[in-house]
C-alpha positions in Angstrom: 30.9 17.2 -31.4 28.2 16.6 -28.8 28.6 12.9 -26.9 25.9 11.5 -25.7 25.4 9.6 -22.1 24.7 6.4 -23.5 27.8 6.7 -26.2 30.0 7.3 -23.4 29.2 4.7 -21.5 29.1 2.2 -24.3 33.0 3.8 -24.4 34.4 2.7 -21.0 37.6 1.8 -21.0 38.8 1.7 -17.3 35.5 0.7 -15.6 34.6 -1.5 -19.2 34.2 -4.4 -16.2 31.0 -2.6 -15.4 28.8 -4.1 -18.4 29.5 -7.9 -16.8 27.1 -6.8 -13.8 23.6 -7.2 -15.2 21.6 -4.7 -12.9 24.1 -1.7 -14.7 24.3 -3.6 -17.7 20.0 -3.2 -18.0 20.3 0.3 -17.4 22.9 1.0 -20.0 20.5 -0.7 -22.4 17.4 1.6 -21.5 19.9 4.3 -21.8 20.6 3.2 -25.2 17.5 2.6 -26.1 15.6 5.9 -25.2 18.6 8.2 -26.8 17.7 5.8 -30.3 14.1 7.1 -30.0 13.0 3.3 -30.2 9.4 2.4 -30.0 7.7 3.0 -26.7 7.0 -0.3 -26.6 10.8 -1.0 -26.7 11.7 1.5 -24.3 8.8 0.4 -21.3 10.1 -3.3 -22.0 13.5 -2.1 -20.7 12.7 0.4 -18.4 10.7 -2.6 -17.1 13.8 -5.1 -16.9 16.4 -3.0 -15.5 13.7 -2.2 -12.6 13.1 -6.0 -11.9 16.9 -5.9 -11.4 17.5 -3.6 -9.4 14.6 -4.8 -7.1 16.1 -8.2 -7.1 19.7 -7.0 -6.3 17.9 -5.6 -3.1 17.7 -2.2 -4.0 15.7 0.8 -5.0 17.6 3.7 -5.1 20.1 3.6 -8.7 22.8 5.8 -7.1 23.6 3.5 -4.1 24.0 0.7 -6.1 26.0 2.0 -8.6 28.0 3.8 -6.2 28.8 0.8 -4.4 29.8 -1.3 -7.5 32.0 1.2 -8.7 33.6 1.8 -5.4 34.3 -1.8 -5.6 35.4 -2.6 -8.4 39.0 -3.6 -9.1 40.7 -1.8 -12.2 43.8 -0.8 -13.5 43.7 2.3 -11.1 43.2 0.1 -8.0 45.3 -2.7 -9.1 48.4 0.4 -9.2 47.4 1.7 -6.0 47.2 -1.7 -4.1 51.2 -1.8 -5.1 51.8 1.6 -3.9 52.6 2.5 -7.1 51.7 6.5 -9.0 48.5 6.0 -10.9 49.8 7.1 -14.9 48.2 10.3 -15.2 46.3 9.3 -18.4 45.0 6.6 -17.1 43.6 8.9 -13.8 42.3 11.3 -16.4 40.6 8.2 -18.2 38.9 7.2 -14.8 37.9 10.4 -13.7 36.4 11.6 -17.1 34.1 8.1 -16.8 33.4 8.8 -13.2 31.7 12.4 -14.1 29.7 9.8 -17.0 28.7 7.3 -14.5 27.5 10.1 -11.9 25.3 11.6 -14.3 24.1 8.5 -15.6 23.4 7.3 -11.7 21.5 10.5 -10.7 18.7 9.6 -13.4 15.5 8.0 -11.1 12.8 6.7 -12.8 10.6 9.8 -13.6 13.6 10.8 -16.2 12.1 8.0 -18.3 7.8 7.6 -17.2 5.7 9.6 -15.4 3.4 6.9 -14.8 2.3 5.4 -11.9 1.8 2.5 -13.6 5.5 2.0 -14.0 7.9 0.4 -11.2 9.7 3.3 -9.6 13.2 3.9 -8.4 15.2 6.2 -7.1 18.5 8.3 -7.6 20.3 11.3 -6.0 23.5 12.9 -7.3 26.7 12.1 -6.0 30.7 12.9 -5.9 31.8 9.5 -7.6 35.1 11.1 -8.7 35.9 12.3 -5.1 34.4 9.2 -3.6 36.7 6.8 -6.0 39.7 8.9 -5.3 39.3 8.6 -1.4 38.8 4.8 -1.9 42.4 4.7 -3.8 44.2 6.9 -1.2 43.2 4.6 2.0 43.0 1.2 -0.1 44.4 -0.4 2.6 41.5 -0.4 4.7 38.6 -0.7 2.1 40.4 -3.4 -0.4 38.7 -3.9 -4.0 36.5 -6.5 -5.3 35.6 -9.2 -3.2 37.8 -7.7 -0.1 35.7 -4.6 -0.6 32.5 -6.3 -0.2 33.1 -9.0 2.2 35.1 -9.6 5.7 35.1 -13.4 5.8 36.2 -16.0 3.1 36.7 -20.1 2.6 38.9 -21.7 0.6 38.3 -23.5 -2.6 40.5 -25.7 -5.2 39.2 -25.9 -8.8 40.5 -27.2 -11.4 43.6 -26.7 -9.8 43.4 -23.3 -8.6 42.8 -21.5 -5.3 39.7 -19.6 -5.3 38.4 -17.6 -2.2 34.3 -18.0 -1.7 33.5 -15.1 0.3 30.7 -16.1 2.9 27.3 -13.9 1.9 26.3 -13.9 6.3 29.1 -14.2 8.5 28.8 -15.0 12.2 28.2 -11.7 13.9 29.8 -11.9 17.1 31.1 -9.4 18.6 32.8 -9.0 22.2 29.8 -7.3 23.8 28.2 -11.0 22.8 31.0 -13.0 25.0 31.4 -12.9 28.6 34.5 -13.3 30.4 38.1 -14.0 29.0 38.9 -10.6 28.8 42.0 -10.6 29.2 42.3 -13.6 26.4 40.3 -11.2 24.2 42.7 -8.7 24.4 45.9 -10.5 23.5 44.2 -11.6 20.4 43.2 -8.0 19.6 46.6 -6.2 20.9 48.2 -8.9 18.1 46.2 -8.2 15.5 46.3 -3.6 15.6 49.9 -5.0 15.5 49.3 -6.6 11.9 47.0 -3.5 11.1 50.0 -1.3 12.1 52.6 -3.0 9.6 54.2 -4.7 12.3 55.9 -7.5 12.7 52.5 -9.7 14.4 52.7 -13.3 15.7 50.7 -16.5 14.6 48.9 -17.3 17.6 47.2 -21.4 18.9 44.2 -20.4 21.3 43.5 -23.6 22.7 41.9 -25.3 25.6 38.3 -26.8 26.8 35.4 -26.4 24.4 33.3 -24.1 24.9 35.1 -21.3 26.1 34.9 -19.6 23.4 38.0 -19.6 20.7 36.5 -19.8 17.8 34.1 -16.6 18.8 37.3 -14.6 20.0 38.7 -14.5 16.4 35.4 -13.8 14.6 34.9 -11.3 17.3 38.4 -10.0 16.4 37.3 -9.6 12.7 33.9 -8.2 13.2 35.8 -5.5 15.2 38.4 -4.5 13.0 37.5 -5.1 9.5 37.2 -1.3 8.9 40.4 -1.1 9.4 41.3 -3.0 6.7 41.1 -6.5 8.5 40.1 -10.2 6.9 39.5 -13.8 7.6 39.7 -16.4 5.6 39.2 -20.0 6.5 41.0 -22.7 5.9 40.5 -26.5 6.6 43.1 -28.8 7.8 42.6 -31.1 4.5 43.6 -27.6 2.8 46.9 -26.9 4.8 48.9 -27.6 1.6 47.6 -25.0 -0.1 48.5 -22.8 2.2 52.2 -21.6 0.7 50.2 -20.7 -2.4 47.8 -19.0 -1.0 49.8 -16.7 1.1 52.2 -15.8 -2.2 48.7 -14.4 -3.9 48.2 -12.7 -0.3 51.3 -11.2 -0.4 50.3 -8.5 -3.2 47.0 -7.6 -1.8 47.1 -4.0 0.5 44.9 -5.2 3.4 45.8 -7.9 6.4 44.6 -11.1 7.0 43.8 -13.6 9.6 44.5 -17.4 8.0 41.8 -19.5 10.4 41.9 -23.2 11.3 39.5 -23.9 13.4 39.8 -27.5 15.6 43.3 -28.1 14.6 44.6 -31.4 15.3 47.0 -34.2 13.8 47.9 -38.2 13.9 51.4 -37.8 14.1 53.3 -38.1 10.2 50.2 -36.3 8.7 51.5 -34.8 5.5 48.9 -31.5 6.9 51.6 -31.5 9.8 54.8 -31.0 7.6 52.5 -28.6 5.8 51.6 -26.4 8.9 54.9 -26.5 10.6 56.9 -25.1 7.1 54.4 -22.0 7.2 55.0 -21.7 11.3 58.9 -21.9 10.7 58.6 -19.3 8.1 60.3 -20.7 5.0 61.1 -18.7 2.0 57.5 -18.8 0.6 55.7 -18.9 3.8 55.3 -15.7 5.8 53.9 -12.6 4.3 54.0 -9.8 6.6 50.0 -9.0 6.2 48.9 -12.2 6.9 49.2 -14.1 10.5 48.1 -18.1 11.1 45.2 -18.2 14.3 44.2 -21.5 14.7 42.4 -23.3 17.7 42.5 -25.9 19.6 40.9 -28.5 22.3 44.5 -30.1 23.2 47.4 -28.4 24.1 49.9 -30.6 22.1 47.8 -30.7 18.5 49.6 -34.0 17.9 47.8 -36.7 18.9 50.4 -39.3 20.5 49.1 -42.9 21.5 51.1 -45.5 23.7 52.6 -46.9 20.3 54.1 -43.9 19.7 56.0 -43.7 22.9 57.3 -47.3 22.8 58.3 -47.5 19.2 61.7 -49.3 17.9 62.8 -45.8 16.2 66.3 -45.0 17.6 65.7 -41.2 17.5 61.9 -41.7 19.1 62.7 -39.2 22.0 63.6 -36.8 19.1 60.9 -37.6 16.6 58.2 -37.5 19.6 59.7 -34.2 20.6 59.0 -32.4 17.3 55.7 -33.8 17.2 54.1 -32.4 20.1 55.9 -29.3 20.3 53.9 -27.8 17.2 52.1 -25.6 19.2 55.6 -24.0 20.5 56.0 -22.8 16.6 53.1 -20.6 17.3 54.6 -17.1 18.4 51.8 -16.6 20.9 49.7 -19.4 22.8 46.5 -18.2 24.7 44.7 -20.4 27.1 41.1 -20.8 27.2 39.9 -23.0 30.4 36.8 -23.7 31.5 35.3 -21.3 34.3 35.8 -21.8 37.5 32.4 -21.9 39.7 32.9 -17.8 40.4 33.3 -17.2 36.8 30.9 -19.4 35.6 28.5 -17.6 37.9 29.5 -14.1 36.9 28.9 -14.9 33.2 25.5 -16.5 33.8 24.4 -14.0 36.0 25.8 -11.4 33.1 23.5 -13.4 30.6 20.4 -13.5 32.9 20.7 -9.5 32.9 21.8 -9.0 28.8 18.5 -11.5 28.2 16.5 -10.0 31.2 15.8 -13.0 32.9 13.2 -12.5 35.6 14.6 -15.2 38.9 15.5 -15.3 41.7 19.7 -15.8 42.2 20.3 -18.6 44.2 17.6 -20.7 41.9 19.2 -19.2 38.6 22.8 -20.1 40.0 21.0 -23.9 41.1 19.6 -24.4 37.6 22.6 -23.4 35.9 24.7 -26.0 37.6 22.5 -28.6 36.9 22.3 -27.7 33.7 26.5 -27.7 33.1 26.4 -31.0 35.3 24.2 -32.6 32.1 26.5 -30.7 29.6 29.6 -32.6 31.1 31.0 -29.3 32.8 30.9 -25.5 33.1 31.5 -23.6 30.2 30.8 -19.9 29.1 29.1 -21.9 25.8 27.1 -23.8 28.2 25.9 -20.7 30.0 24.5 -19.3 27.0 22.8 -22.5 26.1 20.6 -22.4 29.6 19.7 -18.7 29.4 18.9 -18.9 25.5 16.6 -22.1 27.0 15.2 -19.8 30.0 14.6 -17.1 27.6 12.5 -18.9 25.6 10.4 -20.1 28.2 9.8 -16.9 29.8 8.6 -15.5 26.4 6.0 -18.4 26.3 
């Protein structure tokens, strides 16, 4: 007995997760709806709807977006391949005999339903989901599933009780060809990371020193570089630092690597963030999970605060308790110094800028500006460089 398209995919079983997305979930419908033979009326209405949602998803073409939401998709067949485990071979078979309906289904453009150029129009192409799917399962270590598939960079949330990650829609896009000097900064952090990225043994690194410089940038940059490879951030603030045992356990399963961020990190000494931090850092039972590392930055070398009270307290031990305080940072396997530029380096990277933005002035007034411009900015800095030739820039264009 003859099957047709729409009964099948009414019939998914592995990628049943499919109807919760509303743009596939309208075109199942229409699909439905034409092989019924309903009125025309009927049929134009939904046509009509699944058009308006593919248009608002930001598409056109069917095939790419399907494509991309199956590819994505977590399933039982992801979820056994993310644990290295075999795939059951009837549930491959089940997966691949949908993938051969949702390839058919996702090379149907709009003229398979109207010719009428009175109708919104879309298009569609035919495609190798089945191959595509199985390539995706063999290197799932690099392209993830779900929300790792689709996004780089994540914050974290608690509700009702539970960690959630909210993956952020635009990311900063630095990369390296975006920062100037620091090289050598830039590639410790990157050197530690391919370490992650090669299953080895990588070290949580505190990249600290003057603002400006450029530590927060070095780690998206680091990100932005090497999320193909299977690389993620996710943010966490220091009110969150609790969560952070919990949150590396649920880590711990995933296939891909990840970067922990805390950006500006520092404590009053007997925060209950600082116990928090310094388990993870010593690696209790819980705490390390061998695809994830800690980067966190800094303006202060010690990322304890200490005050004059704290050195003259009554507390027989102080010299002890002082001592653990301010030697958080030495928990961190790797500490990377950013300082601000020297005059010669602060030159190089303005005179770097002036040629990336193609600033038209002559060198010895472009060097004079920039100083006075770092002078009102309380010091050189390669953040304050970019500030003054941004400013330049825009009043050359005028």
């Amino acid at each position: 007995m003859s099957i047709s398209l729409g009964q099948r995919l009414r019939e998914l079983a592995v990628f049943a997760g499919l109807r919760e997305d509303p743009v596939i979930d309208a075109f199942f419908n229409l699909i439905g709806s034409s092989e019924r033979q309903e009125s025309m009326e009927s049929v134009r209405g939904r046509f009509c709807y699944f058009a308006g949602k593919l248009y608002a998803a930001g598409y056109t073409d069917w095939t790419d977006y399907l494509r991309h939401k199956v590819l994505c998709m977590p399933t039982c067949c992801s979820d056994f391949a993310s644990q290295d485990h075999e795939i059951p071979s009837y549930m491959l078979d089940a997966a691949m005999n949908e993938l051969a309906s949702l390839a058919q289904a996702g090379s149907l453009n709009s003229e398979f339903f109207f010719d009428d150029s009175t109708m919104p129009a879309f298009s569609a192409h035919e495609c190798d989901l089945q191959g595509d799917y199985l390539n995706r399962l063999m290197h799932v270590s690099e392209y993830g599933f779900g929300i790792f598939a689709e996004y780089r960079m994540f914050r974290v949330e608690q509700l009702d009780g539970e960690i959630r990650l909210k993956p952020i829609a635009h990311p900063d896009p630095v990369t390296f060809n975006d920062l100037y000097g620091y090289q050598s900064q830039h590639e410790e952090v990157i050197d530690n990371s391919m370490v992650l990225l090669n299953n080895q043994t990588a070290s949580n690194i505190l990249l600290y020193g003057d603002a400006g410089t450029g530590k927060s940038a070095t780690v998206k940059a680091t990100v932005n570089l090497l999320y193909p490879q299977g690389l993620r951030l996710i943010e966490v603030r220091k009110n969150q630092l609790e969560l952070l045992p919990e949150l590396l356990e649920e880590l711990s399963v995933n296939p891909l690597k990840f970067i922990i961020f805390i950006d500006d990190l520092s404590f009053q000494e007997n925060d209950d963030e600082f116990s928090a931090l310094k388990a993870v850092l010593e690696g209790t039972v819980s705490a390390r999970s061998q695809n994830v590392v800690i980067y966190a930055t800094s303006n202060r070398r010690h990322i304890v605060r200490e005050t004059f009270s704290d050195r003259g307290g009554d507390d027989v031990h102080r010299n002890d308790t002082m001592q653990e305080t301010i030697s958080l940072s030495d928990r961190f396997g790797m500490r990377i110094l950013f300082e601000k530029p020297s005059i010669q380096e602060y030159r190089n990277i303005v005179l770097q800028l002036a040629k990336a933005y193609k600033i038209d002035m002559d060198e010895d007034r472009l060097m004079l500006k920039a100083e006075q411009f770092a002078l009102r900015k309380s010091g050189r800095s390669a953040r304050a460089a970019r500030q003054f030739i941004e400013q330049l820039a825009v009043r050359q264009e005028k």
